[in-house]
TORLO-419368 format. One record per residue (C-alpha): x, y, z; residue in one letter; residue number from 0. Coordinates in steps of 0.1 Angstrom, whole numbers, plus 5000, padded with zeros to 4 digits. Layout:
<nodes>
px->X | py->Y | pz->Z | resn->a | resi->NUM
...
</nodes>
This chain:
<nodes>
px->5502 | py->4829 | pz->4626 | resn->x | resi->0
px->5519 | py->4803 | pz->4648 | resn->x | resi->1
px->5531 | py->4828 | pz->4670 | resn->x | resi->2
px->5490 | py->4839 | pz->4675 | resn->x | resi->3
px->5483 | py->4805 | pz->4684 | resn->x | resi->4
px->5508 | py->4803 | pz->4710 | resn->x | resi->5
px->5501 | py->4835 | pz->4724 | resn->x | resi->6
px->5465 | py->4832 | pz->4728 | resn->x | resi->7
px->5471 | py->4795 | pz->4740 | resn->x | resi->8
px->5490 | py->4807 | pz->4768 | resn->x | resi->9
px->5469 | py->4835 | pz->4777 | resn->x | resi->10
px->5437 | py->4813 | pz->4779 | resn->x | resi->11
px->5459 | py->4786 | pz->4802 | resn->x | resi->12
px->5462 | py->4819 | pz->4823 | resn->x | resi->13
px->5428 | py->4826 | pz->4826 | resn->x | resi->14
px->5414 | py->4791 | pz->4833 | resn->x | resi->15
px->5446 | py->4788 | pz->4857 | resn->x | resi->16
px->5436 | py->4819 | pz->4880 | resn->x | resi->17
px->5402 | py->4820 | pz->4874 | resn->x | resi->18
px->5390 | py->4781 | pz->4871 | resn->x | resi->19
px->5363 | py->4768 | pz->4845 | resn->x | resi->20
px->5326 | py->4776 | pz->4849 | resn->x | resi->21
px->5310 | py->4760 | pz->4880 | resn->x | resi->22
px->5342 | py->4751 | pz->4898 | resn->x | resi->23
px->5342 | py->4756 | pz->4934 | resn->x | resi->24
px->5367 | py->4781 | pz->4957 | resn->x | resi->25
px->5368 | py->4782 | pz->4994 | resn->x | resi->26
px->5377 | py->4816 | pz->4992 | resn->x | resi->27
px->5356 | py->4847 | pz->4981 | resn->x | resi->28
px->5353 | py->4853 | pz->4945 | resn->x | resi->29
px->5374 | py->4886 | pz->4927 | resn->x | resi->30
px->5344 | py->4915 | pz->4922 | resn->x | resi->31
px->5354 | py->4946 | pz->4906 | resn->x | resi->32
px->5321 | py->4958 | pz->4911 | resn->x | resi->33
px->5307 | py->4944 | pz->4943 | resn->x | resi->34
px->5274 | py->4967 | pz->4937 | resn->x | resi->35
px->5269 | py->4969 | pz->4975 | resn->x | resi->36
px->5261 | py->4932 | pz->4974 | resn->x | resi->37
px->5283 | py->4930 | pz->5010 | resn->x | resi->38
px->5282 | py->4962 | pz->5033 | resn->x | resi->39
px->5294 | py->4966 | pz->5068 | resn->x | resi->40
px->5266 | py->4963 | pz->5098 | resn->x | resi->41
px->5253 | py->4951 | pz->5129 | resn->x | resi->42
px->5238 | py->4918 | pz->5135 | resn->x | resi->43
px->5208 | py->4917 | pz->5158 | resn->x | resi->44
px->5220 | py->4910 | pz->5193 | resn->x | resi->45
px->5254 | py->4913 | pz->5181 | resn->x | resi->46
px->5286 | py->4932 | pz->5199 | resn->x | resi->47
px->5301 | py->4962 | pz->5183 | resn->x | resi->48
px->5330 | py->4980 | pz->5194 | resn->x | resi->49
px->5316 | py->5011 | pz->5179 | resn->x | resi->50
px->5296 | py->5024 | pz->5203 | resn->x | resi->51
px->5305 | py->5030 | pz->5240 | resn->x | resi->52
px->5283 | py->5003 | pz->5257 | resn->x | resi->53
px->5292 | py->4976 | pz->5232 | resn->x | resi->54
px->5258 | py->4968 | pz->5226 | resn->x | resi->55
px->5251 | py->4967 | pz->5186 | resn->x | resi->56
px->5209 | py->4965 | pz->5190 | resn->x | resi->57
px->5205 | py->5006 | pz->5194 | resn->x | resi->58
px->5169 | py->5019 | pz->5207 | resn->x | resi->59
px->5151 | py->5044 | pz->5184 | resn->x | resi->60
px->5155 | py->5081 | pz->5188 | resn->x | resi->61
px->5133 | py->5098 | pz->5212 | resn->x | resi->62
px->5099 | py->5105 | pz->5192 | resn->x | resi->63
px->5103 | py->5078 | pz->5167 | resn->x | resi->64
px->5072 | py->5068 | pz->5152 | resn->x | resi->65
px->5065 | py->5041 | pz->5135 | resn->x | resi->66
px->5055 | py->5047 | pz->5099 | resn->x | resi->67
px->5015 | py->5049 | pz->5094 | resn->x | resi->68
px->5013 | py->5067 | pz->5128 | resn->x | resi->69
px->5004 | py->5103 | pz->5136 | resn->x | resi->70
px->5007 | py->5120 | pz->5166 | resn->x | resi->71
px->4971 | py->5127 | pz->5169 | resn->x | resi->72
px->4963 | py->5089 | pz->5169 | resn->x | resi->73
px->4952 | py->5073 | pz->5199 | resn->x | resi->74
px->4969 | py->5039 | pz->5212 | resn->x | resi->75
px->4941 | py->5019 | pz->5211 | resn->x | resi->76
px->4938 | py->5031 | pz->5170 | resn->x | resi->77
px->4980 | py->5022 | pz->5166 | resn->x | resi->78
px->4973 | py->4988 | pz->5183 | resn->x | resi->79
px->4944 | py->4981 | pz->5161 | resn->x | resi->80
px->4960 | py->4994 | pz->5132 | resn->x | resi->81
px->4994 | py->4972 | pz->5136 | resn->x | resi->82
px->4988 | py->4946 | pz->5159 | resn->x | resi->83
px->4975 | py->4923 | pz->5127 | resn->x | resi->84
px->4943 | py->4912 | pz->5148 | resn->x | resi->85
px->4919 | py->4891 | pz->5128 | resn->x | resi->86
px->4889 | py->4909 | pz->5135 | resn->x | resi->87
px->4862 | py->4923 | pz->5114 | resn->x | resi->88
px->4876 | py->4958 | pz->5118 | resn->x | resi->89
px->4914 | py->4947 | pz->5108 | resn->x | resi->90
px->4903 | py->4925 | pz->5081 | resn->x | resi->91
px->4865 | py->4930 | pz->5062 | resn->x | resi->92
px->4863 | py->4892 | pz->5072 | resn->x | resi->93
px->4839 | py->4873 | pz->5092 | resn->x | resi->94
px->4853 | py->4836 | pz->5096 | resn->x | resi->95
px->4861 | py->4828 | pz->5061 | resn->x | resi->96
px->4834 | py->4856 | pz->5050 | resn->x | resi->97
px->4832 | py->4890 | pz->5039 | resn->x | resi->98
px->4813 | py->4910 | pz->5063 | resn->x | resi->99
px->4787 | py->4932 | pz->5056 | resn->x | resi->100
px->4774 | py->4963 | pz->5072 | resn->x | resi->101
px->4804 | py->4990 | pz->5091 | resn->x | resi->102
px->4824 | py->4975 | pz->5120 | resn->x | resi->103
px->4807 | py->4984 | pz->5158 | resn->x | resi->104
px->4840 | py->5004 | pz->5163 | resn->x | resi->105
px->4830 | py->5029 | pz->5144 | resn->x | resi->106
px->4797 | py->5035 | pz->5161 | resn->x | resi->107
px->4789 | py->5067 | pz->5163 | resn->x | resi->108
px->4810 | py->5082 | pz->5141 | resn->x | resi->109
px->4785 | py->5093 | pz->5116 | resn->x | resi->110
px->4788 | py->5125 | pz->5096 | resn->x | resi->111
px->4826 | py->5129 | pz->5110 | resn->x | resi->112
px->4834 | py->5096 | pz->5092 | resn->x | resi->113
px->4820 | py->5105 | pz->5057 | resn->x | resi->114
px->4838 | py->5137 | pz->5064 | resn->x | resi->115
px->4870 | py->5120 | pz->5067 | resn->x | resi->116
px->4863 | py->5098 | pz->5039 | resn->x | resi->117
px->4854 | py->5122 | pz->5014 | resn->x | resi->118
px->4889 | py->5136 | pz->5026 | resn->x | resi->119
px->4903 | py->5105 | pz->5020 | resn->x | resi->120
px->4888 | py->5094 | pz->4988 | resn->x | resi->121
px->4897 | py->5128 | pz->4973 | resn->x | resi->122
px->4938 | py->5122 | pz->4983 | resn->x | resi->123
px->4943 | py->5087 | pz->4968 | resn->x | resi->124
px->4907 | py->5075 | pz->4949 | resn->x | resi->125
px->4898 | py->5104 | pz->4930 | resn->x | resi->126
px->4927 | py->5105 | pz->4907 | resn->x | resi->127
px->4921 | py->5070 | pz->4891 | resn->x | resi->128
px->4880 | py->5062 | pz->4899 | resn->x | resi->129
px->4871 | py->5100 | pz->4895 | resn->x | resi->130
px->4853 | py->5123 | pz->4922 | resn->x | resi->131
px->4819 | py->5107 | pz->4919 | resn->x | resi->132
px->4835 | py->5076 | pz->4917 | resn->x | resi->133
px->4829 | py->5067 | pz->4882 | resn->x | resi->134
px->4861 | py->5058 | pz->4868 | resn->x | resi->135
px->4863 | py->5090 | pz->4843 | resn->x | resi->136
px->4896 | py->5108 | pz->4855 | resn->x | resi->137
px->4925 | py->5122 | pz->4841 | resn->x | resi->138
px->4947 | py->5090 | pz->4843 | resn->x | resi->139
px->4929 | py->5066 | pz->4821 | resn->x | resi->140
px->4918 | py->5093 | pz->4798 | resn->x | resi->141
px->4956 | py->5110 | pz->4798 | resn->x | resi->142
px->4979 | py->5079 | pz->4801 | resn->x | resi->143
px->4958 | py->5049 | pz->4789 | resn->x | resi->144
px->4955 | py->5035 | pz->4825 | resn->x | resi->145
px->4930 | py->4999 | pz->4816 | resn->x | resi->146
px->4905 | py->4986 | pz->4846 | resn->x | resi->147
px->4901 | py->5014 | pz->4864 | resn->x | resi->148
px->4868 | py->5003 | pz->4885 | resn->x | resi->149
px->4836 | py->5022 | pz->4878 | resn->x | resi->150
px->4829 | py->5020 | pz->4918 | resn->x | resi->151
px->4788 | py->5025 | pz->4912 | resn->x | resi->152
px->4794 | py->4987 | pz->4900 | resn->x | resi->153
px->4798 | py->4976 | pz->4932 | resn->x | resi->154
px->4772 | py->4978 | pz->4959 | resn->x | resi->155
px->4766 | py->4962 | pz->4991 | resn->x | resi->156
px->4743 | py->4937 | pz->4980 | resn->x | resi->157
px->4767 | py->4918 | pz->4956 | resn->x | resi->158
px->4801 | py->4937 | pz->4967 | resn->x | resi->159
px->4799 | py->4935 | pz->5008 | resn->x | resi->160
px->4821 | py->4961 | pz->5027 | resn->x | resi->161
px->4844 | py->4936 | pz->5041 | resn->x | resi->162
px->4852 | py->4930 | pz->5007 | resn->x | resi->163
px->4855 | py->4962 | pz->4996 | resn->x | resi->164
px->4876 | py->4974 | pz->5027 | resn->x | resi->165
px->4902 | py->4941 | pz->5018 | resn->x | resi->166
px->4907 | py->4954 | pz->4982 | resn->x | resi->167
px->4911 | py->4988 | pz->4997 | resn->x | resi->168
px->4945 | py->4974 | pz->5019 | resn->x | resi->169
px->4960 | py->4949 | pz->4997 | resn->x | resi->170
px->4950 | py->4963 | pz->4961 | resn->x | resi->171
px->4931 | py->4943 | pz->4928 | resn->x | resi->172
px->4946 | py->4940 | pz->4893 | resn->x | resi->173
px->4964 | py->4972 | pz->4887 | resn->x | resi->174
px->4954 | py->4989 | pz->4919 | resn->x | resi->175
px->4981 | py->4986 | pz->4945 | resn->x | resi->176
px->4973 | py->4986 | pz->4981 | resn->x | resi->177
px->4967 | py->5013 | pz->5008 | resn->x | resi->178
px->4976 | py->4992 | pz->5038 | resn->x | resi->179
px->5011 | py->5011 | pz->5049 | resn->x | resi->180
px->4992 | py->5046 | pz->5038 | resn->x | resi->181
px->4959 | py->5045 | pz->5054 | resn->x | resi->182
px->4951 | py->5037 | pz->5089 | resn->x | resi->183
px->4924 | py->5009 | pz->5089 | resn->x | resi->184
px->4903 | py->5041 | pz->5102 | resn->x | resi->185
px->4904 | py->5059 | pz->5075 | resn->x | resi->186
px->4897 | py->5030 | pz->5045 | resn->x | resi->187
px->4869 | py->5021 | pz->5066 | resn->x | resi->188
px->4861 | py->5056 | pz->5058 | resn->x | resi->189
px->4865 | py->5057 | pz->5023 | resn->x | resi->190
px->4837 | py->5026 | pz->5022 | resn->x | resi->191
px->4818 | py->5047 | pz->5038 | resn->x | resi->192
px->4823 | py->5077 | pz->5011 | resn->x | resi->193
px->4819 | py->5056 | pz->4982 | resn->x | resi->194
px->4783 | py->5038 | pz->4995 | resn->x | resi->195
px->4775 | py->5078 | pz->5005 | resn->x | resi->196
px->4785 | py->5078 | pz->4964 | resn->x | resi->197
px->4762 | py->5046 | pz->4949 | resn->x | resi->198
px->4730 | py->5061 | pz->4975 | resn->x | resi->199
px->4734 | py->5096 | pz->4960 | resn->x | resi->200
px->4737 | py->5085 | pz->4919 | resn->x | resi->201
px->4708 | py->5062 | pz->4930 | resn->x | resi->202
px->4688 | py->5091 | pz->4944 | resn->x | resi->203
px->4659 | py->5104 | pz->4921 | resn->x | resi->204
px->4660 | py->5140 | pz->4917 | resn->x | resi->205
px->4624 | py->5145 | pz->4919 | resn->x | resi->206
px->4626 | py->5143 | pz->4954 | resn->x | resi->207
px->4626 | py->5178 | pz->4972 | resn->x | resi->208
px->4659 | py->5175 | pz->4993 | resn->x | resi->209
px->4676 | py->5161 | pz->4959 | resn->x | resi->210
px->4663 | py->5186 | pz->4940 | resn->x | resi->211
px->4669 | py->5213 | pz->4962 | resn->x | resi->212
px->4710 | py->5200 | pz->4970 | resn->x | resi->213
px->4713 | py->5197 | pz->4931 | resn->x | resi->214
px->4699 | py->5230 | pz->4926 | resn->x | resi->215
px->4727 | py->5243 | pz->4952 | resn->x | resi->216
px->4760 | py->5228 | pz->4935 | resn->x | resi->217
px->4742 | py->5241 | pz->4901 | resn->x | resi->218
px->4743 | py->5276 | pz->4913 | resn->x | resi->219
px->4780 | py->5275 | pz->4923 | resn->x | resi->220
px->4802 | py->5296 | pz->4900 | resn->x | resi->221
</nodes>
């Protein structure tokens, strides 16, 4: 037992010796067997490197780079407002320290093309949690227990303005993440669009004759 004592006695005086006690301080770097990528070769901005030919370590994108949220059917003006990070109504659903109400003037005359686009929209990345009549029955709550998924006919313009509806769109609510880096601020304005198009059509009373009559249409699809 002495022998133990001695032993392990002399190994911990090894340890502490090479390695130091908790919270000492070494000028050089600490002994990782498993750095986990923690420290990895690269470039600094503006920084020389031998690597390339030039010496210049700051590279320029590939030709037809794009950045990512752009398409190459979008027009500059679009990218600019889309990235540029204006404060406008049209970047932001605010007015001052307001929501705004009503749709931005740069998307006058849009009309049926933008509900178009927003029922598009809606269908890709709303529909799967809030339903396709925006009711908030779909197969993810029902399926995997998904809680506070918005009933979207809760929220009209009166008490829920557009602006407001349009910022919840970008930067997400509760268990909703955000759409910013997916949707161009076109096409959210085009899902508010879709989803008052939504509260005015549940509204609608179907003993009016064009309400009747579209009703009686989708009925007698098979």
């Amino acid at each position: 037992m002495r022998y133990f004592f001695i032993g392990y006695l002399v190994v911990v005086t090894l340890v502490v010796g090479a390695l130091g006690f908790r919270g000492d301080k070494f000028s050089k770097p600490p002994i990782r067997l498993f750095p986990d990528m923690d420290e990895m070769d690269k470039v600094r901005s503006q920084e020389k490197s031998t690597f390339f030919q030039n010496t210049m370590g700051s590279r320029l994108p590939l030709v037809g780079t794009q950045p990512f949220g752009y398409s190459s059917d979008d027009s500059p003006e679009e990218n600019q407002l889309t990235f540029s990070g204006l404060e406008s109504y049209y970047n932001t659903g605010h007015i001052g320290d307001y929501y705004g109400a009503g749709m931005p003037e740069e998307l006058a005359g849009s009309g049926i093309e933008l509900l178009k686009r927003g029922e598009e929209r809606y269908g890709i990345y709303c529909a799967i949690c809030h339903g396709k009549n925006g009711n908030g029955q779909s197969s993810v709550p029902s399926q995997y227990g998904l809680p506070g998924v918005a009933n979207l006919h809760q929220f009209l313009e009166a008490d829920y303005p557009n602006g407001r509806l349009f910022e919840v769109i970008s930067h997400g609510k509760g268990n909703m993440g955000g759409y910013a880096y997916q949707l161009p601020i076109k096409d959210r304005w085009a899902i508010v669009a879709y989803v008052r198009a939504l509260q005015v059509a549940k509204q609608a009373p179907v003993s009016q004759p064009a309400v009747k009559k579209a009703v009686e249409e989708v009925a007698s699809v098979k």
